[in-house]
C-alpha positions in Angstrom: -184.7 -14.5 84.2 -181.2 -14.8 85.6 -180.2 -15.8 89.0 -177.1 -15.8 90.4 -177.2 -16.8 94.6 -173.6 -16.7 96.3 -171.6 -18.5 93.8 -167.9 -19.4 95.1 -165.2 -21.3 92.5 -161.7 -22.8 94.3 -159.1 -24.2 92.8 -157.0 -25.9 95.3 -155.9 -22.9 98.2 -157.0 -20.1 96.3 -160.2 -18.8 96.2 -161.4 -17.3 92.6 -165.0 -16.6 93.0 -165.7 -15.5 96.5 -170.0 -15.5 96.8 -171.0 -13.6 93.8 -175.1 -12.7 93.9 -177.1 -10.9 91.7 -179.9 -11.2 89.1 -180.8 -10.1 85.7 -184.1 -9.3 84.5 -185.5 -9.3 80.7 -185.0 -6.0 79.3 -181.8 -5.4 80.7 -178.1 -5.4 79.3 -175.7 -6.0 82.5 -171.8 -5.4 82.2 -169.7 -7.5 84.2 -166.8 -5.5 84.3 -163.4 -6.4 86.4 -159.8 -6.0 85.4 -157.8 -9.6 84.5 -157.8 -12.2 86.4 -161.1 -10.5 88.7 -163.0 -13.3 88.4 -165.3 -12.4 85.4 -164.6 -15.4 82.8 -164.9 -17.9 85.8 -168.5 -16.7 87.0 -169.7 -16.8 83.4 -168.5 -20.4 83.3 -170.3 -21.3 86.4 -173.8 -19.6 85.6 -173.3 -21.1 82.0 -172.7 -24.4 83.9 -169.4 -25.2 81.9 -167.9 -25.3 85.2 -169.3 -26.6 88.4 -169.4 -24.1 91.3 -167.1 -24.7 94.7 -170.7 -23.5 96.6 -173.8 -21.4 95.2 -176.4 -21.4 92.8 -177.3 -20.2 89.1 -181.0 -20.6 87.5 -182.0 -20.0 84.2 -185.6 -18.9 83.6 -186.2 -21.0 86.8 -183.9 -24.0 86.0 -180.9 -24.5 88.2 -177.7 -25.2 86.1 -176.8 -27.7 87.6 -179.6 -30.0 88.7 -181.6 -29.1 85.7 -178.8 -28.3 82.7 -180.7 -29.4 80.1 -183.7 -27.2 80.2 -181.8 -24.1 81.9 -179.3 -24.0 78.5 -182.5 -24.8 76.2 -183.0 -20.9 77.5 -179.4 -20.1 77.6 -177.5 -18.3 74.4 -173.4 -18.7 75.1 -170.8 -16.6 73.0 -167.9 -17.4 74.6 -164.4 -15.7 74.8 -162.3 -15.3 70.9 -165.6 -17.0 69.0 -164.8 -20.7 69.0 -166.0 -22.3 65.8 -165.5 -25.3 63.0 -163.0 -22.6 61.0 -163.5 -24.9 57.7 -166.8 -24.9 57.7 -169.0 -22.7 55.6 -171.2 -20.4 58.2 -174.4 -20.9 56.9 -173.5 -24.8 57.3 -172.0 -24.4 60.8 -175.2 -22.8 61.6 -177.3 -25.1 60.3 -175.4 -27.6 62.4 -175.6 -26.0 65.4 -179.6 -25.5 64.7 -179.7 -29.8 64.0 -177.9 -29.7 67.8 -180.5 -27.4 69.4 -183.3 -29.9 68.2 -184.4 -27.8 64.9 -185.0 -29.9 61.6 -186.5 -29.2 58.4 -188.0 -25.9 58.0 -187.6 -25.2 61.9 -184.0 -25.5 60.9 -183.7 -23.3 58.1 -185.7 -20.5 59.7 -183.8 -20.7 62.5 -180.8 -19.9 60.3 -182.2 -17.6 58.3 -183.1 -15.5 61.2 -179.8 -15.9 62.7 -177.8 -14.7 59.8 -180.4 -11.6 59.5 -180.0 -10.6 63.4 -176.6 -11.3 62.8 -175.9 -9.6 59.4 -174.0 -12.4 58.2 -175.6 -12.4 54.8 -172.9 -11.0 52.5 -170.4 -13.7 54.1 -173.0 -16.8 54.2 -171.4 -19.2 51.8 -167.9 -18.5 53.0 -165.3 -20.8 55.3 -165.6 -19.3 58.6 -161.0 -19.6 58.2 -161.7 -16.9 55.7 -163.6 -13.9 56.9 -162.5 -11.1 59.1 -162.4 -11.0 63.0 -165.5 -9.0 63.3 -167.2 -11.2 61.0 -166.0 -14.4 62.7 -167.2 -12.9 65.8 -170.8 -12.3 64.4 -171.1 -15.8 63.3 -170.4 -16.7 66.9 -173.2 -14.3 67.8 -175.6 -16.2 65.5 -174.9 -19.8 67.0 -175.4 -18.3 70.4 -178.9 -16.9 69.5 -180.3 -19.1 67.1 -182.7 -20.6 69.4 -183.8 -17.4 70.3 -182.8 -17.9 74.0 -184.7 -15.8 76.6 -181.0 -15.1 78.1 -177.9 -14.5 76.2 -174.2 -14.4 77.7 -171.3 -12.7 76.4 -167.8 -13.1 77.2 -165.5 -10.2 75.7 -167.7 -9.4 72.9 -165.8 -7.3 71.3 -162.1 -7.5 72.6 -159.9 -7.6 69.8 -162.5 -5.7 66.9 -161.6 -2.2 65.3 -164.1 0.4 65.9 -166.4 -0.2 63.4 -166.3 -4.3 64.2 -167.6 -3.0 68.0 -169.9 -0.7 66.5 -171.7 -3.3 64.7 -172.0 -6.2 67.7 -173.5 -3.5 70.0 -175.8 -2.6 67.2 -176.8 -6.2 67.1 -177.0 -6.4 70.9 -179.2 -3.4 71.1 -181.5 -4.5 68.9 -182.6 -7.7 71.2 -182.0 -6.0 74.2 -185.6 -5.3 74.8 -186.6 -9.3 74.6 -183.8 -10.3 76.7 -182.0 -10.9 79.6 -178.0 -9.9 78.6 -174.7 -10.0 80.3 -171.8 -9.0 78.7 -168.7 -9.8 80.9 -166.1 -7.3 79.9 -162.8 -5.2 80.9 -163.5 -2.7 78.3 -165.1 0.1 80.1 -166.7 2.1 76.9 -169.4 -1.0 76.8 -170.6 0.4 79.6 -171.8 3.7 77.8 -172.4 1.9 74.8 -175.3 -1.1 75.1 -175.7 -1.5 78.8 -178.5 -0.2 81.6 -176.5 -1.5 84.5 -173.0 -2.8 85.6 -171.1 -5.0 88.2 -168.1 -4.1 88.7 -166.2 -6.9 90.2 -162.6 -7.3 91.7 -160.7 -9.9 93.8 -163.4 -12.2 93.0 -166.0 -10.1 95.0 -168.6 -7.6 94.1 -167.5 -3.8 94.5 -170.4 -1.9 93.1 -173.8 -3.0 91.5 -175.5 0.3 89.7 -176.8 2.2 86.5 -173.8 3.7 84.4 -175.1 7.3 86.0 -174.6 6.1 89.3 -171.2 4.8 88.8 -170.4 8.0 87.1 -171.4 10.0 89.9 -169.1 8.4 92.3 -166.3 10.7 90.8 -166.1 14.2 91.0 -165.6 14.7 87.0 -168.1 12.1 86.1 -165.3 9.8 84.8 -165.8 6.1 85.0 -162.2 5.1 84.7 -161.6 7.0 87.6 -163.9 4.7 89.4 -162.9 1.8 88.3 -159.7 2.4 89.1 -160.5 3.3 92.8 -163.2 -0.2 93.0 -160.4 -2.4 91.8 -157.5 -1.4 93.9 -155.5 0.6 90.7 -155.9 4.0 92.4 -152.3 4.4 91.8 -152.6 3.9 88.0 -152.4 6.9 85.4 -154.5 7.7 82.6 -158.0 5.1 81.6 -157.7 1.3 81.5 -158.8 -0.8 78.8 -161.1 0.7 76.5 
């Protein structure tokens, strides 16, 4: 559903992406994990097509981003990093908007909406300005515009930085629950997604690839079965002490 083909991003002399290649299929939750500044936000860009690629290519259900962006984001669900949104809007309006600009209108519209706020559990905020409500719950109303088309892939950038625990608990519960219809990535430094929501990771560094597996198999790269520790070796921070972001 999702294919990525030796994607490279420069800006000026340096080299941010350096031919990044893999592929997602439906069913499947990838994390795209890499410390800051690895490359991760800028590779989402590019296969969301918000930024045009140095070299490479990214399809969407068989449409290339780039020569065919219209119909490859008709299939294409976006949350993108710290949930951008009209903040004095109320949500149920702001998604009802953002259903009019994905082509919905009249009952399409408000079906759309209704299904978004359900998946979403938006209900007991629904009729408030999005300024008002909590992080987690700004964040969920972000999930909803991102999936209320019902996109066969869905992108996620940093889902849950920033949430308390039961703010995370509640967006992987959402995520998990469309897994199975879907193809997700959820680009990430936070390494307890990994456990959490998703069947395989990337763990990118340096802009390149390092490992490609299920969380098992990165597990079983260290001695004790701890994925910090091998994260830490894959990204150069074997000198570090004690986990990284979680």
């Amino acid at each position: 559903m999702l294919e990525v083909k030796n994607l490279k991003k420069r800006f000026g002399d340096f080299e941010a992406v350096k031919g990044i290649t893999f592929s997602v299929k439906k069913g499947e939750v990838l994390g795209f994990l890499g410390p800051n500044g690895a490359g991760k936000s800028t590779t989402m860009r590019m296969v969301t097509g918000f930024l045009p690629p140095t070299s490479g290519t990214a399809s969407i259900c068989g449409y290339d981003v780039l020569e065919e962006p219209v119909e490859a984001k008709k299939r294409l669900g976006y949350l993108p990093e710290s949930a951008p949104s009209y903040r004095g809007m109320v949500v149920r309006d702001y998604l009802d908007y953002i259903a009019h600009i994905r082509g919905f209108s009249g009952s399409r519209a408000n079906d759309a909406v209704e299904r978004a706020i359900d998946r979403a559990r938006l209900a007991p905020v629904a009729y408030k300005t999005i300024e008002t409500l909590s992080k987690g719950y700004r964040q969920r109303t972000c999930f909803a515009q991102a999936i209320i088309h019902d996109p066969k892939v869905l992108i996620m950038d940093e889902p849950t930085d920033g949430l308390d625990p039961n703010q995370k608990f509640a967006v992987r519960e959402m995520i998990k629950a469309m897994s199975a219809e879907k193809a997700i990535v959820i680009s990430t430094h936070i390494l307890e997604e990994v456990d959490a929501v998703c069947t395989r990771a990337i763990i990118i560094s340096d802009g390149e690839i390092k490992a490609d597996a299920t969380p098992a198999e990165l597990k079983a790269m260290d001695p004790e079965g701890r994925l910090d520790a091998v994260f830490r070796k894959l990204t150069g921070g074997e000198s570090a002490k004690g986990g990284v972001a979680a």
